[in-house]
C-alpha positions in Angstrom: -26.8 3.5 -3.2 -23.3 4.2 -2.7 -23.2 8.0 -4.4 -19.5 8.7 -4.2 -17.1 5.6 -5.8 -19.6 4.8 -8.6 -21.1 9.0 -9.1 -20.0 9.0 -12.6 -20.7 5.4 -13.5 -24.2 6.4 -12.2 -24.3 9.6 -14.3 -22.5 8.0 -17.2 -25.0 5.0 -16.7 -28.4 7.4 -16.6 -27.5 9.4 -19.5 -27.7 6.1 -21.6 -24.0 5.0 -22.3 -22.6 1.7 -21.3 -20.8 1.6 -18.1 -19.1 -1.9 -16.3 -21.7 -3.1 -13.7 -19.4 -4.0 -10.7 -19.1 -3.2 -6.9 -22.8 -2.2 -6.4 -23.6 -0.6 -9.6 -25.7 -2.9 -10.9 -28.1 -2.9 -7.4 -28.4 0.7 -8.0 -29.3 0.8 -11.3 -31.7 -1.5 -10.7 -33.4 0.6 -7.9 -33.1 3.8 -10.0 -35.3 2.1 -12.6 -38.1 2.6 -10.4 -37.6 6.2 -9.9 -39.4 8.7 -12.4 -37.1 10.1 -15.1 -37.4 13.2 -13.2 -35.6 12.0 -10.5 -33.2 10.8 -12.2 -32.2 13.4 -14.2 -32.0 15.9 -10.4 -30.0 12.9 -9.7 -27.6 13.3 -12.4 -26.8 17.2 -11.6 -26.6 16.7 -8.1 -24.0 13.9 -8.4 -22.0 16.3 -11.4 -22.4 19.2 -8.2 -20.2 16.9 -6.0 -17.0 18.5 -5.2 -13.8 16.0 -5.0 -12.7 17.1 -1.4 -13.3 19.3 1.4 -11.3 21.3 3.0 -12.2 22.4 6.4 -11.0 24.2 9.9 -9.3 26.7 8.0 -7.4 24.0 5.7 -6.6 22.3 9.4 -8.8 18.7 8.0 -9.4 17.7 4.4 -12.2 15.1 4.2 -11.6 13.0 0.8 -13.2 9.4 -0.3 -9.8 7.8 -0.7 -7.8 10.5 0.4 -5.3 13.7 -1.0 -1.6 13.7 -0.7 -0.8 17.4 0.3 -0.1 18.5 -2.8 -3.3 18.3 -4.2 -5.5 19.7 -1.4 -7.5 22.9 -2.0 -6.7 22.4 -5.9 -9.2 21.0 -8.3 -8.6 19.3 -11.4 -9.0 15.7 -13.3 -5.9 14.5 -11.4 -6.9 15.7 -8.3 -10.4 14.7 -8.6 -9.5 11.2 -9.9 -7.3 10.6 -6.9 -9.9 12.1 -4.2 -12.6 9.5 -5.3 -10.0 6.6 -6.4 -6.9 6.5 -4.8 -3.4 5.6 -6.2 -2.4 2.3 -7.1 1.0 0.5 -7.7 -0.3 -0.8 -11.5 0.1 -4.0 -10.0 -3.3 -6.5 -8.9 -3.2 -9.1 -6.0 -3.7 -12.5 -5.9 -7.5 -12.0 -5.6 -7.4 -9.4 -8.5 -7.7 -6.6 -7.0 -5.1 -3.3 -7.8 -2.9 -3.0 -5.1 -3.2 0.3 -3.3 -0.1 2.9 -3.2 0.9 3.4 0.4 0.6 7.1 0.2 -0.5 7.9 3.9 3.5 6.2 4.8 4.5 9.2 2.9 2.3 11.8 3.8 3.5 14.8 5.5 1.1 17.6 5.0 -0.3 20.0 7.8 -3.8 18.9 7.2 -5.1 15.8 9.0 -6.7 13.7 6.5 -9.9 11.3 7.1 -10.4 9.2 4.1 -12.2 5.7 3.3 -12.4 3.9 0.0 -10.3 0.5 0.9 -12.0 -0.9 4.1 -9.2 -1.5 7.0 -9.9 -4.0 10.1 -9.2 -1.2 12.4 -8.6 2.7 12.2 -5.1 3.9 12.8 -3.4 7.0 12.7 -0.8 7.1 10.3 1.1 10.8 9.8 -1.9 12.7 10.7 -4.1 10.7 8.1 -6.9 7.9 9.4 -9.1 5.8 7.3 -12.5 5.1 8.7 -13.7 2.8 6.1 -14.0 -0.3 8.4 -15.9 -2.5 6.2 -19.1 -2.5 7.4 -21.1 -3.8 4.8 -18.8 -6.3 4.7 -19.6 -7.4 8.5 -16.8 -5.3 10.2 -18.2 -2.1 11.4 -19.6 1.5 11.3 -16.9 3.8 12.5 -17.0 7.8 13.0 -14.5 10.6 14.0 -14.9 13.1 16.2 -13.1 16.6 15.3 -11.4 18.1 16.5 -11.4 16.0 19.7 -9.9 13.0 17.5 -12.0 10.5 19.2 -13.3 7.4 17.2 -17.1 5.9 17.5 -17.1 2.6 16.6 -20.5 0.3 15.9 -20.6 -3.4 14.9 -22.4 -4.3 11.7 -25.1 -6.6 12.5 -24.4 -9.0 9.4 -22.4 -9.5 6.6 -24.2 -7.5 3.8 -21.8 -8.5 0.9 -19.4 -11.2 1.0 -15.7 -9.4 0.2 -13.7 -10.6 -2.8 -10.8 -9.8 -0.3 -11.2 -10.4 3.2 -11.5 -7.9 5.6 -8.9 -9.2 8.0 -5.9 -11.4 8.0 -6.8 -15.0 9.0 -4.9 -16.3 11.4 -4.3 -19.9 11.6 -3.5 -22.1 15.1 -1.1 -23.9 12.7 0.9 -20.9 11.4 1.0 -19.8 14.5 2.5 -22.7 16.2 5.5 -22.6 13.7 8.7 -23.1 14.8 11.2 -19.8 13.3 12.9 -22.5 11.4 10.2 -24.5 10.0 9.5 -23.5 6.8 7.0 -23.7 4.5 6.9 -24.0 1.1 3.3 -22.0 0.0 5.6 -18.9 1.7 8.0 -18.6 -1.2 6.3 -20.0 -4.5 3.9 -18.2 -6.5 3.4 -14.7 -7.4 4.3 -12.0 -4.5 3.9 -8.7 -4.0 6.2 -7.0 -1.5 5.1 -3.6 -0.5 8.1 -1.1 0.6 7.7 2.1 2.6 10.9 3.6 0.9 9.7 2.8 -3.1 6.9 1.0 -4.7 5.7 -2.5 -4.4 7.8 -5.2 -5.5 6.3 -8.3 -8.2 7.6 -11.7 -7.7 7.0 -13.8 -10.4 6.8 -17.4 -10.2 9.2 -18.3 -12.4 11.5 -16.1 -10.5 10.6 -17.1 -7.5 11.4 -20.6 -8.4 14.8 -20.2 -9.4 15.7 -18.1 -6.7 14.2 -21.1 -4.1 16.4 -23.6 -6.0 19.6 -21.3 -6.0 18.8 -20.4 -2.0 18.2 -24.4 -1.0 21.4 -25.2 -2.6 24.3 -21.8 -1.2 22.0 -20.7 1.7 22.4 -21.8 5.6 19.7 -20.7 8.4 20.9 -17.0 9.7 20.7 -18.5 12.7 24.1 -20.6 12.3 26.1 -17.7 11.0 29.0 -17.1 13.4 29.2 -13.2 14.7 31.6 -11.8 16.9 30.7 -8.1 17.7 33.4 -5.8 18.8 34.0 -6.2 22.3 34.3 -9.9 21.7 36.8 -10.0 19.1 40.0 -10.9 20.6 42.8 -8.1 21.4 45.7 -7.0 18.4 48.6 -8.5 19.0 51.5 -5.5 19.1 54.1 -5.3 17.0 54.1 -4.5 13.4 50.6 -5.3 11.2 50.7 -8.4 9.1 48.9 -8.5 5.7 48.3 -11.7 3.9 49.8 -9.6 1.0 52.6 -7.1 1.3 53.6 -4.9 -2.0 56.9 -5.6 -2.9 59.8 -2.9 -3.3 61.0 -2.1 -6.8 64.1 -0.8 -7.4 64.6 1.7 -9.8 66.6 0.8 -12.9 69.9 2.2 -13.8 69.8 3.7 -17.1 73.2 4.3 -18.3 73.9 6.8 -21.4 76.7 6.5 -24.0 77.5 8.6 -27.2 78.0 7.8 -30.0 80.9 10.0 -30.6 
């Protein structure tokens, strides 16, 4: 049983109201069923104990299931809570339905490090003093640990493939995309829905439709970057003296003579 993504699913679940059986839940249920109601019901208060986050060392590491922007660390309310067990997301799902995740570690710049999990990652990285060590092991990847405050990673290989990912794990590579020549295009690149994610705003949505008319506009105006002439400085041939030449000089107006006469 996974106690920490689906706690109040569990909870919600055990208490007799109707929860959405995905990612697990229903596997745990079904084990729970087996347990006296006594169990269940120590279960129920333990899991409403949980806190959302730690914070540790003196407020030096905050441990969090899908991590805490700095804001939020040492706090404690629905918002806080919510994003310590969840995340952030853009509002936005991928292509295999999935809500794509805010990039809130590229923004991070707290004091705290930060170990986090929730969305498995091929390998950990260090990214501004936040890591995720969710490397997918039950999803075949593997079993990864951190050492503080030595900041040394242990790393064990899953010995299957437990549950088959709706997303995979890692990028697959192709021998065919990566024989591609820079100017060789291809056309699955540009059609369809994208999602562009940005480390200076949130992600961009392509839409097809919008996609299409901007492939018919670009094959029609747009050359290869390659063939675009540049001359940088140094290169660009010397002024020639004498006075500047513009390709438009203003003209010289006169000022009209206004001449007064009486009447009288």
């Amino acid at each position: 049983m996974h106690p920490w993504q689906p706690r109040g699913e569990i909870a919600t679940a055990l208490q007799g109201r109707q929860v959405t059986t995905s990612h697990g839940l229903a596997e745990s249920l079904s084990q729970l069923k087996t347990e006296p109601e006594s169990f269940n019901k120590e279960l129920v208060d333990f899991l409403d104990g949980l806190i959302g986050h730690y914070v540790l060392d003196d407020g030096q590491l905050v441990v969090a299931h899908a991590g805490l922007p700095a804001a939020m660390q040492g706090r404690q309310s629905g918002a806080v809570r919510a994003f310590a067990l969840y995340g952030d997301t853009s509002g936005e799902t991928d292509e295999f339905g999935l809500p794509v995740r805010y990039p809130w570690a590229d923004e991070y710049r707290g004091d705290a490090t930060v170990v986090y999990g929730h969305t498995p990652v091929p390998e950990a990285v260090w990214i501004n003093k936040t890591i995720c060590i969710d490397t997918g092991c039950v999803f075949g990847g593997s079993l990864t640990a951190l050492r503080y405050p030595e900041r040394e990673l242990v790393s064990v290989p899953a010995r299957e493939m437990y549950y088959e990912p709706v997303r995979p794990l890692s990028p697959v590579s192709s021998s065919v995309e990566s024989l591609r020549e820079p100017g060789e295009l291809d056309l699955s690149d540009v059609v369809g829905k994208r999602i562009i994610a940005t480390t200076l705003t949130h992600s961009v949505t392509i839409r097809e439709e919008n996609a299409i008319a901007a492939l018919e506009v670009m094959s029609r105006w747009a050359i290869d970057p390659r063939w675009l002439i540049y001359l940088p400085q140094p290169w660009r041939p010397p002024r020639r003296p004498g006075p500047r030449v513009y390709s438009s000089t203003p003209m010289k107006r006169s000022t009209p003579t206004v001449r007064l006469t009486s009447a009288l």
